[in-house]
C-alpha positions as a Markdown table, in Angstrom:
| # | Residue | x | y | z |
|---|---|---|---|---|
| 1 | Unk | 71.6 | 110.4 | 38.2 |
| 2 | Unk | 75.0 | 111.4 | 39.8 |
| 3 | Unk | 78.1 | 110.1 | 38.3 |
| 4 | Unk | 80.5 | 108.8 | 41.4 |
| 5 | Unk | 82.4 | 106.0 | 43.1 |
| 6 | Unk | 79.9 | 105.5 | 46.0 |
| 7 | Unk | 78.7 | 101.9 | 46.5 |
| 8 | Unk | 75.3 | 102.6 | 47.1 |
| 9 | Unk | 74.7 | 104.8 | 43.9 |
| 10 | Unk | 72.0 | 103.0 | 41.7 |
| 11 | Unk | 72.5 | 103.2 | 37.6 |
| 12 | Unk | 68.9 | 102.5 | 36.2 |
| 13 | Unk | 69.8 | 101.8 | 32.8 |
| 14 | Unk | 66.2 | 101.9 | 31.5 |
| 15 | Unk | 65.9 | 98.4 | 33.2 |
| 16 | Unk | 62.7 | 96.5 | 34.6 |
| 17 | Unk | 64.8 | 96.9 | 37.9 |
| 18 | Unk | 67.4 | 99.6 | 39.5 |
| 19 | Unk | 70.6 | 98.1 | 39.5 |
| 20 | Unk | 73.4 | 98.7 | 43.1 |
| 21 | Unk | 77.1 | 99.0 | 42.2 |
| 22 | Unk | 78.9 | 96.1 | 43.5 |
| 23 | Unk | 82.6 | 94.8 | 43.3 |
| 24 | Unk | 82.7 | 90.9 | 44.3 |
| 25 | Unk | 84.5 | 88.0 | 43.0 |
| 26 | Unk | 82.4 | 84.8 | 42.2 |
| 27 | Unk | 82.6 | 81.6 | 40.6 |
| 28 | Unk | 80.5 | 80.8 | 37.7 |
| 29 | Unk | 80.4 | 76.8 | 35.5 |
| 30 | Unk | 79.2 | 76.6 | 32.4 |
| 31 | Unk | 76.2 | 74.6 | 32.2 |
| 32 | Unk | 77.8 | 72.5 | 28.8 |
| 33 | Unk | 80.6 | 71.8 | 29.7 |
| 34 | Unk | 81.0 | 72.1 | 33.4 |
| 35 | Unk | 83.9 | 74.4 | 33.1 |
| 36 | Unk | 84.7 | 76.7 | 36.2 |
| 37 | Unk | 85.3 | 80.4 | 35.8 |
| 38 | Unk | 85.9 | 83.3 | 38.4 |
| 39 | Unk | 83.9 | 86.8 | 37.6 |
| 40 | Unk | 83.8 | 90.0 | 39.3 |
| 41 | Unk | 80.4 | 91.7 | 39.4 |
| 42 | Unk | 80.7 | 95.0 | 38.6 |
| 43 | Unk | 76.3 | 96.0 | 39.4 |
| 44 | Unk | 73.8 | 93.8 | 40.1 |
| 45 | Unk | 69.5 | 94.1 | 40.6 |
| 46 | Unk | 66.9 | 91.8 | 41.1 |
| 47 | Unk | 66.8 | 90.6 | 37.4 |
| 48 | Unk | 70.4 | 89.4 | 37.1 |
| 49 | Unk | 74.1 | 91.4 | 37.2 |
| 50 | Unk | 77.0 | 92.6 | 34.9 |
| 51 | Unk | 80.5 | 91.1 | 35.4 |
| 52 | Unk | 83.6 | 91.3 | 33.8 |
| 53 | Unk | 85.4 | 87.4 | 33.0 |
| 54 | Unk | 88.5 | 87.0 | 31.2 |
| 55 | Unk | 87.1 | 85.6 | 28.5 |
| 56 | Unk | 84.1 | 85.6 | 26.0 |
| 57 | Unk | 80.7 | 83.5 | 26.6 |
| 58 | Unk | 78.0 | 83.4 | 24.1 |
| 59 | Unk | 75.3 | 85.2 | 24.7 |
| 60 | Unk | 72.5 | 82.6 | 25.3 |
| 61 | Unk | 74.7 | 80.2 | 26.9 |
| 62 | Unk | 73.3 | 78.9 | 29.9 |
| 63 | Unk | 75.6 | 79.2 | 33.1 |
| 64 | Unk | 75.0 | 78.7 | 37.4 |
| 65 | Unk | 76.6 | 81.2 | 39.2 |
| 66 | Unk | 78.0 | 80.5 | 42.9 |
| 67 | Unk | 77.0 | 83.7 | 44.8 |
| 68 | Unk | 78.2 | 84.2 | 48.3 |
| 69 | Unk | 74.9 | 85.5 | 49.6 |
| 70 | Unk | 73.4 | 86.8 | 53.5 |
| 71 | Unk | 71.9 | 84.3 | 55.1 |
| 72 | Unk | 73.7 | 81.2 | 53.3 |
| 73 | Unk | 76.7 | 79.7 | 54.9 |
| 74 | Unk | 78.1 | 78.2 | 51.3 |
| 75 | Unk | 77.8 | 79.8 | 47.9 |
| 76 | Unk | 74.3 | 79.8 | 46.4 |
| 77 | Unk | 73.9 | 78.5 | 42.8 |
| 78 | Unk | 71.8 | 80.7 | 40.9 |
| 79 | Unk | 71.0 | 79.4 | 37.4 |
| 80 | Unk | 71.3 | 82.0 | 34.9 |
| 81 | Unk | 71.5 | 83.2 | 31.1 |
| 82 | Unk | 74.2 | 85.5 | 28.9 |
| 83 | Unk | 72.4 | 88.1 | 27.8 |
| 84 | Unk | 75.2 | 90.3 | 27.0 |
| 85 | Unk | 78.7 | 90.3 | 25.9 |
| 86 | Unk | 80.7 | 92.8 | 25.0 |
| 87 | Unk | 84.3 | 93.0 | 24.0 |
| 88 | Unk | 85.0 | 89.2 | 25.2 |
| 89 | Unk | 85.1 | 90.4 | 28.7 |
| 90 | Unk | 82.1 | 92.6 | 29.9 |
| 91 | Unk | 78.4 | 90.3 | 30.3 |
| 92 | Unk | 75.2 | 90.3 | 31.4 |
| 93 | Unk | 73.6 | 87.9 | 33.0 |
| 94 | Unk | 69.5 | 87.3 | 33.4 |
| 95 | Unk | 68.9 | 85.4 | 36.9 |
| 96 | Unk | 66.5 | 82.0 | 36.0 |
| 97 | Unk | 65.4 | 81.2 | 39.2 |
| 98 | Unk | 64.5 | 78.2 | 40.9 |
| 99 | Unk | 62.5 | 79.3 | 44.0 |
| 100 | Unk | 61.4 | 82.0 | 45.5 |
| 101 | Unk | 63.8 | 81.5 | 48.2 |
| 102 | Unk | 66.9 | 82.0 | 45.9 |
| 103 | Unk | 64.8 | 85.2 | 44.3 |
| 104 | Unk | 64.7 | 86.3 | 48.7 |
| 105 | Unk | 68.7 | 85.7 | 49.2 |
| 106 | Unk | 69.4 | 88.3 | 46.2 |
| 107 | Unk | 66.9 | 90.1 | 47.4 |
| 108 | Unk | 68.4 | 90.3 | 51.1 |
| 109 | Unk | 72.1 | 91.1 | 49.7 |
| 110 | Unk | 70.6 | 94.1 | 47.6 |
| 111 | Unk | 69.0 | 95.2 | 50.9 |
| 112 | Unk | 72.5 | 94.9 | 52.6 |
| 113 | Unk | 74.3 | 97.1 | 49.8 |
| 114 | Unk | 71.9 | 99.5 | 48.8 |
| 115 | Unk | 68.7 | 99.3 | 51.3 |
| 116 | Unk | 67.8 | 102.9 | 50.6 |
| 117 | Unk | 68.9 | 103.9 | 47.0 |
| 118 | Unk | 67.2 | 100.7 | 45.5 |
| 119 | Unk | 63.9 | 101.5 | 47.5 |
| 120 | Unk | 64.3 | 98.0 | 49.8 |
| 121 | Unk | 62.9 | 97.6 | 53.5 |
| 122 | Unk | 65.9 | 96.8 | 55.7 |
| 123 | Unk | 63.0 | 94.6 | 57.4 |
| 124 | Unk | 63.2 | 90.9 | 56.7 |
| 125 | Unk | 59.5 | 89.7 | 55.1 |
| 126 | Unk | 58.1 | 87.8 | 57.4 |
């Protein structure tokens, strides 16, 4: 693995799935209490992504994040766990899906940032 600044470098982690470096601003609500929050996602895979908030979640708290995906003309809510925190700002998020459509938008936006590097088709699945 090569340390770098290129946006199609994969970081593997020892996750189930090869994670793409990414830098995009989203909107997340807490499921509780339906409190909006903006993120920037600093990687993201299959499984779920890292970004940075200004403030602490819990991890376990259960949150939909509004992803601005290919393919969708609005922001696609993605349900999805904490399953990190670190230092009240960095987190991980698990994806929970709903439908194997949302699991193909992720899918299709990994293919648009880091086709090659994470092993994707550029091909749509028919």
């Amino acid at each position: 693995m090569q340390n770098g600044s290129n946006s199609d470098e994969v970081r593997d982690f020892g996750f189930r799935n090869p994670r793409a470096r990414a830098n995009f601003q989203f909107c997340l609500q807490l499921n509780s209490t339906k409190e909006m929050l903006w993120a920037v996602c600093t990687d993201i895979s299959e499984q779920g992504l890292a970004a940075d908030l200004l403030r602490g979640l819990a991890v376990g708290s259960e949150v939909t994040l509004m992803l601005d995906l290919p393919g969708s003309r609005v922001p696609v809510p993605i349900q999805a766990v904490v399953n990190h925190q670190q230092d009240d700002r960095r987190h991980g998020f698990t994806f929970v899906y709903s439908s194997e459509e949302e699991r193909a938008l992720v899918q299709a936006f990994l293919r648009s940032i880091a086709p090659q590097a994470l092993g994707l088709s550029n091909e749509t699945p028919s």
